[in-house]
C-alpha positions as CSV (number, residue, x, y, z in Angstrom):
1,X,-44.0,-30.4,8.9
2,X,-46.8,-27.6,9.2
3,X,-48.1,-29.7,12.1
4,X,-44.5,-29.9,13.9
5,X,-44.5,-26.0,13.7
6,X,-47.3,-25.5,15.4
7,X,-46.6,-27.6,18.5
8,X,-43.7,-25.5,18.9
9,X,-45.1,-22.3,20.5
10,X,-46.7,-24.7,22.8
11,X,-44.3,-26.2,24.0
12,X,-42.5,-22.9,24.8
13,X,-45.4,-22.0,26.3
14,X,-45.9,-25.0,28.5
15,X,-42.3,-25.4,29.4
16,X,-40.3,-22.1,29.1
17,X,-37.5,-20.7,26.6
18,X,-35.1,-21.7,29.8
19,X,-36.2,-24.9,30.8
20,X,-33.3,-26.6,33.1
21,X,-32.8,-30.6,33.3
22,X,-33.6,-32.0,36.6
23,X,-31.6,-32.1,39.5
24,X,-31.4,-36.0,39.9
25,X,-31.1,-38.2,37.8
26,X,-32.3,-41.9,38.1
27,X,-29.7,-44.3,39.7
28,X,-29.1,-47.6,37.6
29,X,-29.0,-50.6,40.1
30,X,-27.0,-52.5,37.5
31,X,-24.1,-50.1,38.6
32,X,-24.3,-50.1,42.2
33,X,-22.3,-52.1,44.2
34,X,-24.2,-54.3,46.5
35,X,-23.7,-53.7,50.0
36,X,-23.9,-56.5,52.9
37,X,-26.7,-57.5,55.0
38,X,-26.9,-54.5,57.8
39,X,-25.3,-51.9,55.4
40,X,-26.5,-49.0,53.0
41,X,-24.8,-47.6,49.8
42,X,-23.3,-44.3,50.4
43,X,-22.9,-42.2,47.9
44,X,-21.0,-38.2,48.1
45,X,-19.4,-36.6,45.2
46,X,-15.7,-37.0,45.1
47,X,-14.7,-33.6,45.5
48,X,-17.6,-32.1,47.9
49,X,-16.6,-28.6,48.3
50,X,-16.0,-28.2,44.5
51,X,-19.6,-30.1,44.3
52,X,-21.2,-27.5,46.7
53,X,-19.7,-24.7,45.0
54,X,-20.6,-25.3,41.5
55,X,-24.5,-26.0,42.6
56,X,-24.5,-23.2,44.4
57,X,-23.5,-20.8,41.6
58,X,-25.6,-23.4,39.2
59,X,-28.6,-22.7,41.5
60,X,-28.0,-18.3,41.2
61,X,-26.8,-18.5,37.7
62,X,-28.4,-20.9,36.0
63,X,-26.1,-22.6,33.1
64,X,-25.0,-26.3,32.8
65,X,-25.8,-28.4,35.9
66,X,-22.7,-29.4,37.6
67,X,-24.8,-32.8,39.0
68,X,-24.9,-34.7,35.9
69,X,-20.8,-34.3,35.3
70,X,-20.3,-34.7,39.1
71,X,-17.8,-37.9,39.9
72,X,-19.4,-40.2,42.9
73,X,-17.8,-42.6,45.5
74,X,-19.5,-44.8,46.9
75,X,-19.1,-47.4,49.9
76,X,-21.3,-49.4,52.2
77,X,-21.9,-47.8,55.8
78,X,-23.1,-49.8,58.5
79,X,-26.8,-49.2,59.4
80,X,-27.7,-48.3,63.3
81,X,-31.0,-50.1,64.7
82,X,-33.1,-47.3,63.4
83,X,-36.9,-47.0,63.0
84,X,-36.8,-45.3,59.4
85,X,-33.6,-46.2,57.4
86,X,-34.5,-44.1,54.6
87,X,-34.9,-41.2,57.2
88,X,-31.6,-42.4,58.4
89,X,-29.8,-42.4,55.3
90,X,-31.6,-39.1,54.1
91,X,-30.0,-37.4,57.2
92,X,-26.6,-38.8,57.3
93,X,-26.6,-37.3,53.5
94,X,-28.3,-33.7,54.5
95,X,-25.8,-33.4,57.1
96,X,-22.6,-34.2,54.9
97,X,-23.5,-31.8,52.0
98,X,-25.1,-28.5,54.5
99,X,-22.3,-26.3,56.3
100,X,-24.4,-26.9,59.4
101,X,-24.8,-30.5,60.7
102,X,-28.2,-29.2,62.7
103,X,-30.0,-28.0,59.4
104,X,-29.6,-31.9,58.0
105,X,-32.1,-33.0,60.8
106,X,-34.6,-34.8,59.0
107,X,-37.6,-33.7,60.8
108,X,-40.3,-35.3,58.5
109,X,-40.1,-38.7,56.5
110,X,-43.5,-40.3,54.9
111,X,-43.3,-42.5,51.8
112,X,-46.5,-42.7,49.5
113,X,-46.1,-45.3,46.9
114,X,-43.2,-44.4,44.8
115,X,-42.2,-41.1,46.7
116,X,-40.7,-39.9,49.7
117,X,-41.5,-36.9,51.1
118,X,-38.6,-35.3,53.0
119,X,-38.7,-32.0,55.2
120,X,-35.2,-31.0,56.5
121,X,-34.5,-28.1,59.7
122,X,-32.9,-26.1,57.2
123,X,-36.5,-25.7,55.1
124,X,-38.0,-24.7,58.6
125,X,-35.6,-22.5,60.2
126,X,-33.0,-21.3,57.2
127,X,-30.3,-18.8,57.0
128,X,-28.8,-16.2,54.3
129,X,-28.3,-18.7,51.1
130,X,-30.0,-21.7,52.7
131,X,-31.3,-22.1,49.3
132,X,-27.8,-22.4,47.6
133,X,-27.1,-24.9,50.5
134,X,-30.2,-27.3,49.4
135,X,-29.7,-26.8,45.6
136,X,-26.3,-29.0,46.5
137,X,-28.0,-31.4,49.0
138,X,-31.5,-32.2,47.8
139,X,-29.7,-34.4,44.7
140,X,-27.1,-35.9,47.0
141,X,-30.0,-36.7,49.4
142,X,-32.1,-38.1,46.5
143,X,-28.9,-40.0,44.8
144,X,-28.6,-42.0,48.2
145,X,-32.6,-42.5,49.1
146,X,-32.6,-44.2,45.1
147,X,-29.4,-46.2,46.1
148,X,-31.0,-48.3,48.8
149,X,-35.0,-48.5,47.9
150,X,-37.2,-48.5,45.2
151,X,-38.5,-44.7,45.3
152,X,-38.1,-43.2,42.0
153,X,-39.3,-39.6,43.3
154,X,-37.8,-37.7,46.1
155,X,-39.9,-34.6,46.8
156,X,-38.4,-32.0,49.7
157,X,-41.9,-30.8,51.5
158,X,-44.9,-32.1,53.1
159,X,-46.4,-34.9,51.6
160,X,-50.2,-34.1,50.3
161,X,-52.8,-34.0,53.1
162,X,-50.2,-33.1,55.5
163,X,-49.1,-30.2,56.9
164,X,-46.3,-28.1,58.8
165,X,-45.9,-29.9,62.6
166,X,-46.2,-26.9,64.9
């Protein structure tokens, strides 16, 4: 028990009195409904503005994260003849959840291993509560990158060794 008590202090000190639970949460394939050859899983919350909202004040506030109660529908979406589908599918989701379809541009996409590295317009030219905005997107973007690949990290920046395009 001694031993228990002393790892405590550490692990306030390594992690914070206010630690919050991630964002995302991993996807379980078993639950996802397969879509046909030439379609992706879509995935928004059921109520979006309510969504927004609540991970807006969750992002200024703090509390209970609105994500992991959040409802989901999903369907399958026909694919374009695109060069980068997860790209693709990152966008179309940026530019459902942001109140301005521009700031979802998906203007740099790289996967390394196990993670995609994503850089939207709204992290490179923002507005007054851009960061509200993202706190609501980046899981919705991650939820649907996780529905149609095998990444198990979604990280919104530059990918190591790369830098801002000028």
């Amino acid at each position: 028990m001694k031993k228990t008590m002393l790892l405590v202090p550490l692990a306030f000190l390594l992690f914070g009195c206010d630690a919050q639970p991630s964002a995302t949460k991993t996807i379980d394939a078993s639950t996802v409904e397969q879509c046909s050859q030439g379609e992706y899983a879509y995935s928004l919350p059921v109520d979006l503005e309510k969504y927004t909202h609540a991970m807006a004040l969750f992002s200024q506030e703090g509390g209970d994260n609105p994500y992991a109660t959040t409802k989901f529908k999903q369907t399958c979406q026909q694919l374009l003849q695109v060069e980068y589908k997860l790209a693709y599918i990152a966008e179309q989701s940026a530019q459902a959840t942001l109140p301005y379809p521009e700031a979802g541009k998906v203007l740099y996409f790289k996967q390394v291993d196990d993670t995609a590295y994503v850089v939207l317009a709204a992290q490179e030219d923002g507005w007054a509560g851009v960061s509200a905005a993202m706190a609501a997107a980046e899981p919705v973007i991650t939820r649907n990158i996780q529905l149609n690949s095998s990444i198990q990290h979604v990280t919104f920046g530059y990918a190591p060794g790369d830098e801002k395009q000028s």
